[in-house]
C-alpha positions as CSV (number, residue, x, y, z in Angstrom):
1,X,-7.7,35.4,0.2
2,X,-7.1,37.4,-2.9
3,X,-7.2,36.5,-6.5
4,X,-3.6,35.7,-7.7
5,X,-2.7,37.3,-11.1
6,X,-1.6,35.1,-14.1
7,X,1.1,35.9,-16.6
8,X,-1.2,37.4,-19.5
9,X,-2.9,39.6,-16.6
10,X,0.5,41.1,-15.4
11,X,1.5,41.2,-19.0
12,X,-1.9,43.1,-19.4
13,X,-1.3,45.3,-16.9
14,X,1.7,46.7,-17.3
15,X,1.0,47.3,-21.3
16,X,-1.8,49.5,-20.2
17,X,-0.1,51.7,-17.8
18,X,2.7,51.9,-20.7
19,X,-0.1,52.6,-22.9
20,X,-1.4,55.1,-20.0
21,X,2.2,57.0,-19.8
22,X,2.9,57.5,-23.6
23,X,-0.4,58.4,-24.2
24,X,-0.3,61.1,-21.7
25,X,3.0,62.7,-22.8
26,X,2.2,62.6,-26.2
27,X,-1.2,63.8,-25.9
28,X,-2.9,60.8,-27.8
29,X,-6.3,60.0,-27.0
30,X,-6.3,56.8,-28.3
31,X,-4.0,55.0,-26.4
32,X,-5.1,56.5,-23.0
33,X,-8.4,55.1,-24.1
34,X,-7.0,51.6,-24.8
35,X,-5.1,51.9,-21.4
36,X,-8.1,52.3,-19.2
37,X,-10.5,49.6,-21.4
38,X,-7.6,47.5,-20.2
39,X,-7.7,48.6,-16.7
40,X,-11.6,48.6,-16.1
41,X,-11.7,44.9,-17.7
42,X,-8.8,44.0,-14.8
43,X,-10.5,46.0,-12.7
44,X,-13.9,44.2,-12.7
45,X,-12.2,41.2,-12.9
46,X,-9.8,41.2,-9.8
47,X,-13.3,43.0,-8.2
48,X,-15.8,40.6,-9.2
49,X,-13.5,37.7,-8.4
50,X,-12.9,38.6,-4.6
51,X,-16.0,39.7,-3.8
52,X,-17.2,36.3,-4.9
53,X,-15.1,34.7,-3.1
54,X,-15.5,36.2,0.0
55,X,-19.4,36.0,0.2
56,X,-19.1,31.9,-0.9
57,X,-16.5,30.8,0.8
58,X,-18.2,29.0,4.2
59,X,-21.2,27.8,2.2
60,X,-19.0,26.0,-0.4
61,X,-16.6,24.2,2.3
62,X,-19.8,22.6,4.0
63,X,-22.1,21.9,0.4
64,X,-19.9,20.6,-1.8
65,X,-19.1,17.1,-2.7
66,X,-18.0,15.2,-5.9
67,X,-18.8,11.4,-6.6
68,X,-16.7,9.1,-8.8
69,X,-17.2,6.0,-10.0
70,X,-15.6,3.4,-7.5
71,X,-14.3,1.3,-10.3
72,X,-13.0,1.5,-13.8
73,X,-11.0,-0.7,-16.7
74,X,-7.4,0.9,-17.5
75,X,-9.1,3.3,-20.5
76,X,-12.0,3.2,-19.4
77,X,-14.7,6.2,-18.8
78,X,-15.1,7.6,-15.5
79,X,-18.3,9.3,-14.4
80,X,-18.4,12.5,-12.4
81,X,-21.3,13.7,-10.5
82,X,-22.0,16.5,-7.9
83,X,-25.1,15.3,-6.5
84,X,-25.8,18.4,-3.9
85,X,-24.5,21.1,-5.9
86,X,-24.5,24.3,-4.0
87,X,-27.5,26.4,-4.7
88,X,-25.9,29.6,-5.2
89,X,-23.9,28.3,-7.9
90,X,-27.0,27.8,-10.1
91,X,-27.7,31.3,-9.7
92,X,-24.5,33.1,-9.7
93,X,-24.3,33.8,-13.7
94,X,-22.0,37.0,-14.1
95,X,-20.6,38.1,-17.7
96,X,-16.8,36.7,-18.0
97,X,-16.8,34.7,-14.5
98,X,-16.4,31.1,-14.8
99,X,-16.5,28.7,-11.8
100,X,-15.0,25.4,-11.8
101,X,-13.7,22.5,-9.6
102,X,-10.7,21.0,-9.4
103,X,-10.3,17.3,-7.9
104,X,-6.7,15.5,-7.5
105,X,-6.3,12.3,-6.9
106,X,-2.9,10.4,-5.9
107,X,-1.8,6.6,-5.8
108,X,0.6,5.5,-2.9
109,X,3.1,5.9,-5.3
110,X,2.4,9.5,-6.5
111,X,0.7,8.7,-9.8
112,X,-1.6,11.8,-9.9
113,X,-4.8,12.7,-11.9
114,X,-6.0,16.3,-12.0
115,X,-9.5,17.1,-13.9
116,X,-11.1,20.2,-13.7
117,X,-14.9,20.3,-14.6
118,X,-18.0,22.8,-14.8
119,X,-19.9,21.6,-11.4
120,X,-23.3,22.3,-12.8
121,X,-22.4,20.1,-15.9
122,X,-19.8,18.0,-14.8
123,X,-18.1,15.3,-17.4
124,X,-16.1,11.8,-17.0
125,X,-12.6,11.8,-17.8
126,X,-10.4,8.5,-19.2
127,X,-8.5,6.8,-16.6
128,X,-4.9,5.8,-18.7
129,X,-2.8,4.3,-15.9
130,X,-4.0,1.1,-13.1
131,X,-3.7,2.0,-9.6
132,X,-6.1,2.9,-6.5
133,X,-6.4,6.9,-6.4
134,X,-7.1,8.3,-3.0
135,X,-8.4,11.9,-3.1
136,X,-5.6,14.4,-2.8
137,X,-7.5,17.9,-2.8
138,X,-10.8,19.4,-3.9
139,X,-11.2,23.0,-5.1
140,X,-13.1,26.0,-5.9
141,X,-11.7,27.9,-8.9
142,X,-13.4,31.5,-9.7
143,X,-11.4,32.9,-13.1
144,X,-12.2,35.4,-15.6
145,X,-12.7,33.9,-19.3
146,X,-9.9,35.6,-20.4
147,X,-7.4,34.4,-18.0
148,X,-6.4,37.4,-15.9
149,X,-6.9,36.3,-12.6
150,X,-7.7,33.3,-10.6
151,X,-9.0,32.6,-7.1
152,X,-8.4,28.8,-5.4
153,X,-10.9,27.9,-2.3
154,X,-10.0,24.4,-0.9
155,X,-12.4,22.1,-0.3
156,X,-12.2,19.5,3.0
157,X,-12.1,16.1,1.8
158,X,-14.6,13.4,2.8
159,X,-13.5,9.8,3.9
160,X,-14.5,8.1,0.3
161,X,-13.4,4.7,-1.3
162,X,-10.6,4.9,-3.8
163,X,-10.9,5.0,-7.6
164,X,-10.1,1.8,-8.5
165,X,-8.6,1.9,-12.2
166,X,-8.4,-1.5,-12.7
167,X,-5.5,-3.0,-14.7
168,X,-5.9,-5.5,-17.9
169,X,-4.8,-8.9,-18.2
170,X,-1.8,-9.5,-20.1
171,X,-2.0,-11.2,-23.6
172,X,0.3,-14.3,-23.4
173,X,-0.7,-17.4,-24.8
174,X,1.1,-19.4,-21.9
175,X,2.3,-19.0,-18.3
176,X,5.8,-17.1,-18.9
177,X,9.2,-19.2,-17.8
178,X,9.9,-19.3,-14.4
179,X,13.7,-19.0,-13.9
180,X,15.6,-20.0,-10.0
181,X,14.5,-21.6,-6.8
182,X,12.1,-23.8,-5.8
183,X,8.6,-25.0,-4.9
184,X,6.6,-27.8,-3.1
185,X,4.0,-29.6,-4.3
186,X,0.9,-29.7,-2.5
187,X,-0.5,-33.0,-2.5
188,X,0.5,-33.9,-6.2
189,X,0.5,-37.4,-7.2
190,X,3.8,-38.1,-8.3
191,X,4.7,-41.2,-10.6
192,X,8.7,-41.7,-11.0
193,X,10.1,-42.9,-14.3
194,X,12.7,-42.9,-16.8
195,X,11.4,-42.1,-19.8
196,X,13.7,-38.9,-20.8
197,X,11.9,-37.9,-24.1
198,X,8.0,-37.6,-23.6
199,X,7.3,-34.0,-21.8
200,X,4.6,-31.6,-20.7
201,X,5.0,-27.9,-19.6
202,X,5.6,-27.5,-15.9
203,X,1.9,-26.7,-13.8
204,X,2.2,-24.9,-10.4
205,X,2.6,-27.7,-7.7
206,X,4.5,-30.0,-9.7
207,X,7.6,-31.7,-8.1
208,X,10.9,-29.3,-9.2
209,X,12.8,-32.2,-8.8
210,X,11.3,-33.9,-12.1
211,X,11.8,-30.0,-13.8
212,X,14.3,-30.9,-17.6
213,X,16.6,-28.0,-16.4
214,X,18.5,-29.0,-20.0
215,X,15.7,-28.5,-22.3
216,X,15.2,-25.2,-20.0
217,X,18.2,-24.1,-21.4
218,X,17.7,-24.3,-24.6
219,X,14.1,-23.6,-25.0
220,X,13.7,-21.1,-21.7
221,X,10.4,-22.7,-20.9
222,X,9.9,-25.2,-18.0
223,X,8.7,-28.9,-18.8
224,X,8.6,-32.0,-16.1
225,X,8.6,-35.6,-17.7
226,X,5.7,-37.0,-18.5
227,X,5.7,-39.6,-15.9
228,X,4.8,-36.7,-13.8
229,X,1.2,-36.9,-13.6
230,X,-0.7,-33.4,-13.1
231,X,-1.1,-32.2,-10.0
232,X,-4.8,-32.2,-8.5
233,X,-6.9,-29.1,-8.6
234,X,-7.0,-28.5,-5.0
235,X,-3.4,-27.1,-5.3
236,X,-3.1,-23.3,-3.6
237,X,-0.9,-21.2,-4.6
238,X,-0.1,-18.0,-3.4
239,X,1.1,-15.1,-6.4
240,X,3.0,-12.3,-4.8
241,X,4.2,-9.1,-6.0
242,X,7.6,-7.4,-5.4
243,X,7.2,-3.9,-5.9
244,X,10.4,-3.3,-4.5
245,X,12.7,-0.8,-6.5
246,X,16.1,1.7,-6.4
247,X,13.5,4.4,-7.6
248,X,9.7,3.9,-7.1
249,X,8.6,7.4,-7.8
250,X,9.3,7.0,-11.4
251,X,7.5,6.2,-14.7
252,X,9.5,3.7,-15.6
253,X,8.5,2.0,-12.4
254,X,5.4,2.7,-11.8
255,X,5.3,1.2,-15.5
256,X,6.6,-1.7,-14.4
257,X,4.2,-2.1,-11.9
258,X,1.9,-1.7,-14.2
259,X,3.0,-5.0,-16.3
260,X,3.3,-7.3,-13.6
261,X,-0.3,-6.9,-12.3
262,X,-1.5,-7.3,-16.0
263,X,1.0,-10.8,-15.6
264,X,-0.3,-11.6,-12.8
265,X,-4.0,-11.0,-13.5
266,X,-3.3,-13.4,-16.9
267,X,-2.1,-16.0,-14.6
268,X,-4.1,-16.0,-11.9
269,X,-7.3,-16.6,-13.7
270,X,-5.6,-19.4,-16.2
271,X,-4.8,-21.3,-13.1
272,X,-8.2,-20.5,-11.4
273,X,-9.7,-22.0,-14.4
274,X,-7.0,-24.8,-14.3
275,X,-8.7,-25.7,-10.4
276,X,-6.1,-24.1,-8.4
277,X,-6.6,-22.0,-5.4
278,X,-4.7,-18.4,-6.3
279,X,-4.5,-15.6,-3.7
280,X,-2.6,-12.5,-4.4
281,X,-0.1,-10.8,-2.1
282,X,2.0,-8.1,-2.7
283,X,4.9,-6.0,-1.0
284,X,3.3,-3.7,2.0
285,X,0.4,-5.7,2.0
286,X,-0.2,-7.3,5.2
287,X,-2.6,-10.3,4.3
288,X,-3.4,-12.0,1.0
289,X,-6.1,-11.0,-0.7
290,X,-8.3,-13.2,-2.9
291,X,-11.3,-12.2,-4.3
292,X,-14.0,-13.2,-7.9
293,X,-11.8,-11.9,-10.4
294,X,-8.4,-10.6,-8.8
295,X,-8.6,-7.6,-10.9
296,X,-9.5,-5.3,-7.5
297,X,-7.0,-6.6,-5.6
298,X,-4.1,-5.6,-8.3
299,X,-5.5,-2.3,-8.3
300,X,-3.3,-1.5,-4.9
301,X,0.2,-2.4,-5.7
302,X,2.1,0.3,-5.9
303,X,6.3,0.5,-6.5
304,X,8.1,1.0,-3.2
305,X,11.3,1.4,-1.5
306,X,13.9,-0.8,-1.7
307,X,13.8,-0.8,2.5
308,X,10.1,-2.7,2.4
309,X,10.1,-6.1,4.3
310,X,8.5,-9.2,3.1
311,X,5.5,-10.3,5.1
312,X,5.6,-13.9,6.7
313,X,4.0,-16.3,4.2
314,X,1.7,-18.8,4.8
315,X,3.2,-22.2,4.7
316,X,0.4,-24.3,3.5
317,X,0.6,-22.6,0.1
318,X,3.3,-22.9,-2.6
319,X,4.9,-19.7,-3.4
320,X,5.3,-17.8,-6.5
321,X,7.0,-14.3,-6.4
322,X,7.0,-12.0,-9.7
323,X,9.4,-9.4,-9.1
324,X,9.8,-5.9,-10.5
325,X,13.4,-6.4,-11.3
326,X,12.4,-9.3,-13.8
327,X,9.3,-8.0,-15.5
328,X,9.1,-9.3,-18.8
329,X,11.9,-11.9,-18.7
330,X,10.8,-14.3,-16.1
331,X,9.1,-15.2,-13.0
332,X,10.9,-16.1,-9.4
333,X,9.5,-19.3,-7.7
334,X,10.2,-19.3,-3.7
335,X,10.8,-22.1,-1.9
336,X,8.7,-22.9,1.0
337,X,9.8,-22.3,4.4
């Protein structure tokens, strides 16, 4: 376990031993006398570093533990704390010797966030992207303020809770279209007619037989007649996920990701409100999850392999499947099974 050199310190180095050599053929005295300030400062660094190092390194991997906050809005602030910092830390105040800790934490689909902090005054950091982070790694970093060397002592990792970075509902003044399949109504009163002109826009649980697939085409939005009364409020519906893709390890789909939960967030409280019993599924996901504000439970999805199976839906529920491949164009209804 030896402090690794960086770039500037090799740099460093081997100017000072050039410094060293022409100053000791050509006799001058001032660059022999740069040469060694150079090689004392690396000198007490690489020193001071490993002998650090070795006297801490058992009581940091049994003392040492960081605490996040459990939950957090996409943008939002999230707090840091070390509430048992080791007591030797406190106390270990040498000139040009900085100690700091370096957490990582990963999503199932390899977003990562890396902050490094001062453990005796740690600080938040903004979350930017939705998903649940799972720690990765926790370490010890001794460095010199200048840079030369630096000296990495993992940490073992406690079973914790994931950061939860919650993802924000989508602004849409209405429930997007809904393109393909089809979908039973749960107990809806249905009224037949003929009237052809008089609409409304299509609710979850409405018969697709009574859907205006001609005024679809033309105005990409769904509407049933308006003989079609609405369904009742006891309608459940289950919202699932597809997080299926070509190429899941990528921004652009982990971005995509990204804007269905923020659909589906919209839409599942709109049709709480509207009475309707919403649970969220999502591919890899064994059960459907429902819980006060649905925000939690689209903290997991995560883009995945094409090769994923579907999970076996529950048949007392309409279905309503919003699928990576058509984010931002339309939604997929299922038909029941």
């Amino acid at each position: 376990m030896f402090p690794k050199p960086s770039f500037l310190g090799v740099f460093t180095f081997f100017i000072a031993i050039l410094c060293f050599i022409i100053g000791h053929f050509r006799h001058e005295i001032g660059l022999i006398f740069i040469a060694c300030v150079f090689l004392v400062v690396l000198s007490y660094c690489f020193i001071t570093i490993l002998i650090i190092g070795l006297v801490f390194r058992n009581e940091m991997k049994t003392s040492f533990h960081v605490v996040l906050s459990e939950k957090v809005n996409t943008g939002g602030q999230v707090t840091v704390s070390v509430p048992h910092c080791p007591q030797f830390l406190k106390l270990l105040k040498i000139p040009g010797i900085l100690v700091r800790c370096e957490t990582k934490l990963l999503t199932a689909d390899k977003r990562l966030i890396r902050f490094i902090f001062d453990p005796l005054r740690p600080e938040g950091f903004i979350a930017k992207e939705r998903g649940a982070y799972y720690r990765d790694s926790e370490a010890f970093i001794f460095s010199d303020a200048m840079g030369f060397f630096l000296l990495k002592n993992a940490l073992s990792i406690l079973p914790v809770p994931p950061l939860l970075v919650l993802p924000n509902p989508a602004q849409e003044s209405a429930s997007p279209p809904v393109k393909g399949g089809d979908m039973q109504s749960i107990g809806a009163s249905v009224l037949r007619g003929e009237n052809l002109v008089d609409h409304r826009p299509y609710v979850p649980g409405d018969d697709p037989r009574r859907i205006n697939w001609k005024l679809f085409s033309h105005a990409r939005e769904l509407f049933v007649r308006e003989e079609e009364r609405t369904p009742p409020f006891h309608s459940s519906v289950l919202l699932f996920l597809d997080t299926r893709t070509d190429e899941p390890y990528t921004d652009s789909a982990r971005q995509a990701v990204d804007e269905l939960c923020e659909k589906a967030l919209f839409l599942a409280r709109e049709w709480t409100a509207q009475g309707i019993d919403v649970h969220i599924g999502f591919t890899g996901e064994k059960d459907t999850q429902k819980d006060a504000d649905f925000a939690e439970t689209l903290a997991f999805p995560a883009s995945c392999t094409a090769s994923e199976s579907f999970p076996a839906f529950d048949d007392k529920r309409g279905i309503i499947i919003l699928n990576v491949q058509a984010v931002g164009n339309a939604l997929t209804v299922a038909r029941k099974t």
